[in-house]
Residue, then its C-alpha position, 0 to 999 in steps of 0.5 A: x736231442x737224445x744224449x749218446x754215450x761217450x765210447x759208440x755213439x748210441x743212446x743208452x736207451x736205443x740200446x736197450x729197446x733194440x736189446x729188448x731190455x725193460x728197467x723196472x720201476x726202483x723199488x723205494x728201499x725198505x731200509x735207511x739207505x739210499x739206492x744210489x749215492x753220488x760223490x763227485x764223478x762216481x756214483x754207488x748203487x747199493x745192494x739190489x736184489x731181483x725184484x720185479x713189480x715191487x715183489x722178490x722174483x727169485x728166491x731160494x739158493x742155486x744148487x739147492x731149489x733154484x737152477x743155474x738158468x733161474x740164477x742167472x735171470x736173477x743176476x740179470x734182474x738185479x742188474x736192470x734194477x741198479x740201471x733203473x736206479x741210476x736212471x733216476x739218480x743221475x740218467x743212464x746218458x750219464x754213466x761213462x763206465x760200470x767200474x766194479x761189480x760185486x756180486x753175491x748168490x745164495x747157494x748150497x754148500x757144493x754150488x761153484x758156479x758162482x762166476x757163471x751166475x754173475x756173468x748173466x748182470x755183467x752180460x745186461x750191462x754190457x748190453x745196455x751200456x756197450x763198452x762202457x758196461x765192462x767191468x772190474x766183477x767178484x762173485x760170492x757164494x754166501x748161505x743166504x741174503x736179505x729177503x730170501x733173495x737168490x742173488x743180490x749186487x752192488x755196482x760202482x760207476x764212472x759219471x762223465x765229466x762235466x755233467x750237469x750237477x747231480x742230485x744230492x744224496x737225498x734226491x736220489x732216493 
């Protein structure tokens, strides 16, 4: 029996098959970090930025050579990236709520639509996760983040209660 989730009966995959999402394979980090690391009933996502088959999809700055659509994709990218993370940390079945995004996007000096940028992962959750993807959110304008990468995200997030025991720190990478 598939697991539903906690606040409207769906599964979180059903979810995103009838929203037409698809999580990417995570990309194994280049650094020594974890992904995802899990204490007790919360679990951290670090930085993701929007890759896709292992490669940067987006680069560049909003406002400068990247449009406002091409940021909000990416937005949205690196949030499929954090769900897929936390798919093998712990099962998406498992999050009971996304607490606290915080997303940064690359941009030119004049560019203010940095609220608007991060709407498109707020959106992703919500969709994939119903209720339960609404969230605390900041939303930075920084010259320039790791990779070249146009917009880069960190989540917290609620686990149920009760869950079987996660893995350990390392497990999760």
């Amino acid at each position: 029996m598939t697991p539903t989730h906690p606040t409207d009966g769906i599964a979180v995959k059903e979810r995103l098959l009838r929203a037409g999402i698809h999580l990417p394979s995570p990309s194994a980090p280049n650094y020594t970090y974890s992904p995802v690391i899990v204490w007790g009933d919360i679990a951290f996502v670090s930085g993701q930025i929007p890759k896709e088959y292992g490669q940067l999809a987006y680069s560049g700055r909003a406002g400068d050579d990247r449009t406002l659509t091409d940021a909000c994709a990416a937005a949205a990218l690196c949030a499929a990236n954090a769900l897929a993370h936390l798919d093998t940390a712990v099962g998406l079945d498992q999050i009971a709520q996304v607490l606290k995004l915080n997303g940064y996007v690359a941009s030119a000096d004049d560019f203010t639509e940095h609220p608007r940028v991060i709407e498109g992962a707020s959106r992703l959750l919500e969709a994939a996760l119903g209720p339960a993807g609404r969230h605390a959110r900041t939303a930075l304008g920084v010259p320039r983040l790791p990779a070249d990468a146009l917009v880069e995200i960190e989540l917290i997030v609620g686990l149920r209660a009760g869950r079987p025991a996660g893995a350990s720190p390392a497990d999760s990478l």
